[in-house]
Backbone bond lengths (Angstrom), bond angles and torsions (degrees), N, CA, C in turn:
res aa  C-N    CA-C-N  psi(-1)  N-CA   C-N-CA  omega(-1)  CA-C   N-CA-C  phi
1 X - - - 1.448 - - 1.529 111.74 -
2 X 1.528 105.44 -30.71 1.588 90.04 -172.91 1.788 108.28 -76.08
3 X 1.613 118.82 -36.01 0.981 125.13 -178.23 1.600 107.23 -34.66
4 X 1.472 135.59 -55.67 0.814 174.18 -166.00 1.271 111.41 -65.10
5 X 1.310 139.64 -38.50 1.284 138.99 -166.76 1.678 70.51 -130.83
6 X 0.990 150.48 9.07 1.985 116.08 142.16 1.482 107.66 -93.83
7 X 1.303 116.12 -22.45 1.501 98.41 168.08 1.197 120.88 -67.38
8 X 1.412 118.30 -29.31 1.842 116.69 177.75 1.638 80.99 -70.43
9 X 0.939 146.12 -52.22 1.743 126.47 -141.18 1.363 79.57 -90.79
10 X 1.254 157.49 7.54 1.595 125.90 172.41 1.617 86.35 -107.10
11 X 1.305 120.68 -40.52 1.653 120.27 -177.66 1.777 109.39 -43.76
12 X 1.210 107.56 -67.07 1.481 128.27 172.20 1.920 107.53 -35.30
13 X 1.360 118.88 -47.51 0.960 135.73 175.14 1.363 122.09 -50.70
14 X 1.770 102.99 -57.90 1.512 105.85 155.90 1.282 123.01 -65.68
15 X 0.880 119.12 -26.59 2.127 109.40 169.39 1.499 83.25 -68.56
16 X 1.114 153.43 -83.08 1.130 145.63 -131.79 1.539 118.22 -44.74
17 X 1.317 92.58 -71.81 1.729 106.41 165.37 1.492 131.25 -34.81
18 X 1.493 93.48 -46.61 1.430 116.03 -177.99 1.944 92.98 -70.60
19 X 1.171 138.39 -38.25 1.316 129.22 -169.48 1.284 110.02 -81.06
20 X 1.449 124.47 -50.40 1.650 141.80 136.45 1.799 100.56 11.55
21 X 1.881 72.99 -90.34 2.059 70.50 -170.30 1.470 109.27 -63.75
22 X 0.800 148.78 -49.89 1.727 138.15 174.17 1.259 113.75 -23.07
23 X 1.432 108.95 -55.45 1.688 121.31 -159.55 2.095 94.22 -85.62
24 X 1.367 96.15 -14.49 1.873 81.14 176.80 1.874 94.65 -89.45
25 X 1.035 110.66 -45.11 1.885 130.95 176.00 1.345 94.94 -23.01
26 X 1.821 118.68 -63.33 1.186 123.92 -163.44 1.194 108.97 -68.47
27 X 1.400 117.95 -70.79 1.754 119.38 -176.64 2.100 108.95 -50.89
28 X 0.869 112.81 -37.14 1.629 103.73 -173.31 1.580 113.98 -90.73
29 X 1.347 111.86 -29.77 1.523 115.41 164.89 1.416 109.66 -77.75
30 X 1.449 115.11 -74.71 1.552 121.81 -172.52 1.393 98.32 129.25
31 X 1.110 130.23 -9.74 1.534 110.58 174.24 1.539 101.55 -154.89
32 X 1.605 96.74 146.40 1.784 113.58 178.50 1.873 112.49 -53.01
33 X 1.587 106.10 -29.49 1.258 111.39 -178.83 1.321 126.38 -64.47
34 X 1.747 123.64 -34.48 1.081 137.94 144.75 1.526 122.46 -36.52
35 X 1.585 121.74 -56.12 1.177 109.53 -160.86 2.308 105.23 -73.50
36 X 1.472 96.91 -21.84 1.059 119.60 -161.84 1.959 87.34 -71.52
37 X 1.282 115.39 -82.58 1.618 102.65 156.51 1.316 138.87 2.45
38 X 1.373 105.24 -57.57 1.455 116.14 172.27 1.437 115.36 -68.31
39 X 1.584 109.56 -49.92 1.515 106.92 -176.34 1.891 104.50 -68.41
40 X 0.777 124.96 -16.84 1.141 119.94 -175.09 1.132 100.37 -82.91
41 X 1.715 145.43 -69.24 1.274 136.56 -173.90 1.528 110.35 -47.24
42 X 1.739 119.25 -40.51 1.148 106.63 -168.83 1.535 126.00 -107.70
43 X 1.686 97.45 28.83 1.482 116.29 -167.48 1.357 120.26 -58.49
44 X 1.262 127.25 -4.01 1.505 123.66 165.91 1.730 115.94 -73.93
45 X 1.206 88.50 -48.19 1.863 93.16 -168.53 1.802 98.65 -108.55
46 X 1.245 120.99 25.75 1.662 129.76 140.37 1.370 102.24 -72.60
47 X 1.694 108.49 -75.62 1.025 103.87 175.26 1.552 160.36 -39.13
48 X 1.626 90.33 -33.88 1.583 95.34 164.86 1.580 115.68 -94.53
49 X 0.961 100.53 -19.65 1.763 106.76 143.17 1.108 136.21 -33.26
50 X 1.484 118.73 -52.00 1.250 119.95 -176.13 1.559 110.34 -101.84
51 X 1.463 102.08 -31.97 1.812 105.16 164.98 1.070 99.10 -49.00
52 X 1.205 145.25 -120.94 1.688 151.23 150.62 1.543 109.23 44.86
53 X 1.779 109.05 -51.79 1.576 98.97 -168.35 1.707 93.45 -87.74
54 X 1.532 118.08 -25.17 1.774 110.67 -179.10 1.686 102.12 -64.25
55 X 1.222 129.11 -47.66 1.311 133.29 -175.86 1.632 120.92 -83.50
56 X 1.089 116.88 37.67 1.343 152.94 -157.67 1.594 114.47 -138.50
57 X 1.609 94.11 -77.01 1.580 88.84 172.21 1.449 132.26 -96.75
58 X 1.950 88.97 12.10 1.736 104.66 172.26 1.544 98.46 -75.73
59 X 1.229 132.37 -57.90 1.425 141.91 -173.15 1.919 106.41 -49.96
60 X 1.237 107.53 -42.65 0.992 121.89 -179.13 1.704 131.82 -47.34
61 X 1.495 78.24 -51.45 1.896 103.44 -179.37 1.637 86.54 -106.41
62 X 1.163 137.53 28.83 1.787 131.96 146.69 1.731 89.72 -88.34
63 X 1.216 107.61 -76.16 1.830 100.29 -169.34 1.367 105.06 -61.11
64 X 1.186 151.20 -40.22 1.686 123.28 174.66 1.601 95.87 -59.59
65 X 1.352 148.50 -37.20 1.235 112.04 -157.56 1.795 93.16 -91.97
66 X 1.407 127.94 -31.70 1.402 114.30 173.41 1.599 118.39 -55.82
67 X 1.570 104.41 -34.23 1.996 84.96 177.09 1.428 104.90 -91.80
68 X 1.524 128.54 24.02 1.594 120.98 149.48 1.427 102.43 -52.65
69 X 2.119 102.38 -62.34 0.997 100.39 -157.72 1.861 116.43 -84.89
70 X 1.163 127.42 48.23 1.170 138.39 163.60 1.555 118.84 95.24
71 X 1.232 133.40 47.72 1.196 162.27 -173.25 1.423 105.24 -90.47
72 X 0.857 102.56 150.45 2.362 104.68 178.19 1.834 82.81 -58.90
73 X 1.168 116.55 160.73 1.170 150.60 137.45 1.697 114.84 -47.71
74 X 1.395 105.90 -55.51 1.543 104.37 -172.52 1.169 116.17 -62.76
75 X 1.549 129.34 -13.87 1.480 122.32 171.13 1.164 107.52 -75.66
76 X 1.267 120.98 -47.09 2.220 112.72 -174.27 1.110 89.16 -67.66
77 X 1.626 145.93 -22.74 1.409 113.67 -176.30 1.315 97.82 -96.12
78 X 1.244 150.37 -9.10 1.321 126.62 155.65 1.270 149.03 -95.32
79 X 1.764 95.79 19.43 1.236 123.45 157.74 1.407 112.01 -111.46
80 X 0.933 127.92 7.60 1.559 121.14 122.75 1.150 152.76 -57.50
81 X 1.471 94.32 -43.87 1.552 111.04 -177.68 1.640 103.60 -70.47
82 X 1.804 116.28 -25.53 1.470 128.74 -167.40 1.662 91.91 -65.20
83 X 1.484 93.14 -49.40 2.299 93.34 -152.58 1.619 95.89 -71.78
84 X 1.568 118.74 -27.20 1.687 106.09 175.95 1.602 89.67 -54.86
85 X 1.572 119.16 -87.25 1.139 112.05 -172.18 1.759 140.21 -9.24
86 X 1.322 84.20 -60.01 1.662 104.75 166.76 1.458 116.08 -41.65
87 X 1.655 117.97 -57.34 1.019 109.78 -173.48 1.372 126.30 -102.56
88 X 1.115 106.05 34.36 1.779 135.23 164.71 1.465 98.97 -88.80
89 X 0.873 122.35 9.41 1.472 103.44 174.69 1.616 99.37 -126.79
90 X 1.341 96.24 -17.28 1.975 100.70 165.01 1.274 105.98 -54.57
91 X 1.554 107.84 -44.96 1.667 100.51 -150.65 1.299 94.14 -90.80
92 X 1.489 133.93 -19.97 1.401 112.98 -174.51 1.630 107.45 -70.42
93 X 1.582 112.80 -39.67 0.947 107.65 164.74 1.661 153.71 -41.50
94 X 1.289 99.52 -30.50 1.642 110.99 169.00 1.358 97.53 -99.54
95 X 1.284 156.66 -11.69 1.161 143.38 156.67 1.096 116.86 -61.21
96 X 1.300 139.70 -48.71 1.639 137.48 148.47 1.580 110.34 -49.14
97 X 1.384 120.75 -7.84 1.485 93.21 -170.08 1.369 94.71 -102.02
98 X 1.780 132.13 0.05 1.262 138.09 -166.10 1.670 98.74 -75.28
99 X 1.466 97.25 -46.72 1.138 98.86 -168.76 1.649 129.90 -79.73
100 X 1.793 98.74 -31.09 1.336 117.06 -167.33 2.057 96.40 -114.07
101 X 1.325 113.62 64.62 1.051 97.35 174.20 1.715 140.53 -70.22
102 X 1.163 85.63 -35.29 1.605 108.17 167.88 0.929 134.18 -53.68
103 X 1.885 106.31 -56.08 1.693 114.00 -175.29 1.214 80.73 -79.54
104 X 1.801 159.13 -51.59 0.969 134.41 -150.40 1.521 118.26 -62.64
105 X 1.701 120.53 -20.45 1.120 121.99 -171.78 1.640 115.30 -61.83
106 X 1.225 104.57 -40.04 1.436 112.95 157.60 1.570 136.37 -25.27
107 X 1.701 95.17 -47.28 1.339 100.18 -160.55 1.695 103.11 -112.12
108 X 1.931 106.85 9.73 1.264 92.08 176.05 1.452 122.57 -50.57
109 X 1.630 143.96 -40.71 1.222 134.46 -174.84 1.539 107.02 -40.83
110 X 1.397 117.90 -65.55 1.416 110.14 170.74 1.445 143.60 -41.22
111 X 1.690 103.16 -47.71 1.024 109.90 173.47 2.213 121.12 -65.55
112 X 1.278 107.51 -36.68 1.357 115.67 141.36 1.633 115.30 -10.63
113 X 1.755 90.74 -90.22 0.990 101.33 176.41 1.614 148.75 -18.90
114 X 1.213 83.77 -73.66 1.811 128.16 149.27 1.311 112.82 -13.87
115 X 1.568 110.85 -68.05 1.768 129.97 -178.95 1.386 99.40 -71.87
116 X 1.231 132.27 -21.68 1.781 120.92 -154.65 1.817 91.21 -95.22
117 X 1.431 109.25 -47.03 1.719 134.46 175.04 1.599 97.13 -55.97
118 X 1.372 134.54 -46.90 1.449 113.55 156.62 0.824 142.49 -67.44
119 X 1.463 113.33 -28.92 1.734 112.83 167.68 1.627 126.78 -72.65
120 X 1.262 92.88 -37.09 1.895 94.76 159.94 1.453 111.67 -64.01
121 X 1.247 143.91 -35.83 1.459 171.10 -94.88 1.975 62.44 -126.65
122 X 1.457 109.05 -89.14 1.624 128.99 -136.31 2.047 92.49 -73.10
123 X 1.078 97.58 -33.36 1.860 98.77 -178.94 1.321 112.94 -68.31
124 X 1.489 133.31 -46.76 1.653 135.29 161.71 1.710 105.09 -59.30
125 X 1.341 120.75 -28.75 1.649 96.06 172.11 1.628 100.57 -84.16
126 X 1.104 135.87 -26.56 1.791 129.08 168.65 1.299 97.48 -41.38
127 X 1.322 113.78 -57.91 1.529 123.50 -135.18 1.801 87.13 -73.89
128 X 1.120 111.80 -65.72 1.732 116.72 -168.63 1.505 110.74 -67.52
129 X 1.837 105.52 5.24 1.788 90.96 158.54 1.159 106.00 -130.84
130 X 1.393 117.90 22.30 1.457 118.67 152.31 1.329 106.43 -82.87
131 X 0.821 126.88 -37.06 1.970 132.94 -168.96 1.243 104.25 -84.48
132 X 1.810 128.65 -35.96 1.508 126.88 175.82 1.870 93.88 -58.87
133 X 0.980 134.60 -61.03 1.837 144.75 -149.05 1.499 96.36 -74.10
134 X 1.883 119.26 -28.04 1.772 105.06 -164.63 1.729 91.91 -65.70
């Protein structure tokens, strides 16, 4: 059962994201057609983007609901300490993009990239300290 209810919570996750950027698409562009544009040119590394962030916080909500059920403690806390980490690289990221909007537009494919390569990055260290603790 738990397997099962983290795939709905990483599934759910990807609609989420995916509505996220639309609803930022809309307010900062001005139109749904734009954001739709974008995902289309950059539909490879959206996609593993958003796979990556669903299988991320699917793994995620597997160990909070396994140390409900009596799991060490030290894994939910060190998959905590992972997703702060993780998303230190969000924020450095839009902090350079405040400043460098332009040249960054360039390098969105990479930077994409970048986020999808951390979230797989942060889900294999879940994964190999869920399996060190069974």
């Amino acid at each position: 059962m738990r397997i099962i209810t983290s795939v709905f919570d990483g599934t759910v996750a990807m609609f989420a994201l995916v509505a996220w950027y639309f609803t930022v698409m809309r307010i900062f562009a001005g139109s749904w057609q734009v954001g739709m544009q974008q995902l289309l040119n950059l539909w490879p590394y959206m996609t593993f983007l958003i796979v990556s962030f669903g299988t991320y916080v699917g793994s995620t909500s597997f160990v909070k609901r396994k140390n409900r059920q009596g799991t060490a403690t030290g894994v939910s806390a060190g998959t905590m300490v992972l997703c702060c980490l993780h998303h230190l690289s969000d924020v450095a990221i839009l902090a350079s993009a405040s400043s460098l909007i332009t040249v960054l537009g360039s390098y969105q494919p990479v930077l994409l990239f970048a986020g999808g390569l951390a979230n797989t990055v942060m889900t294999i260290k879940i994964i190999r300290m869920v399996k060190r603790k069974i």
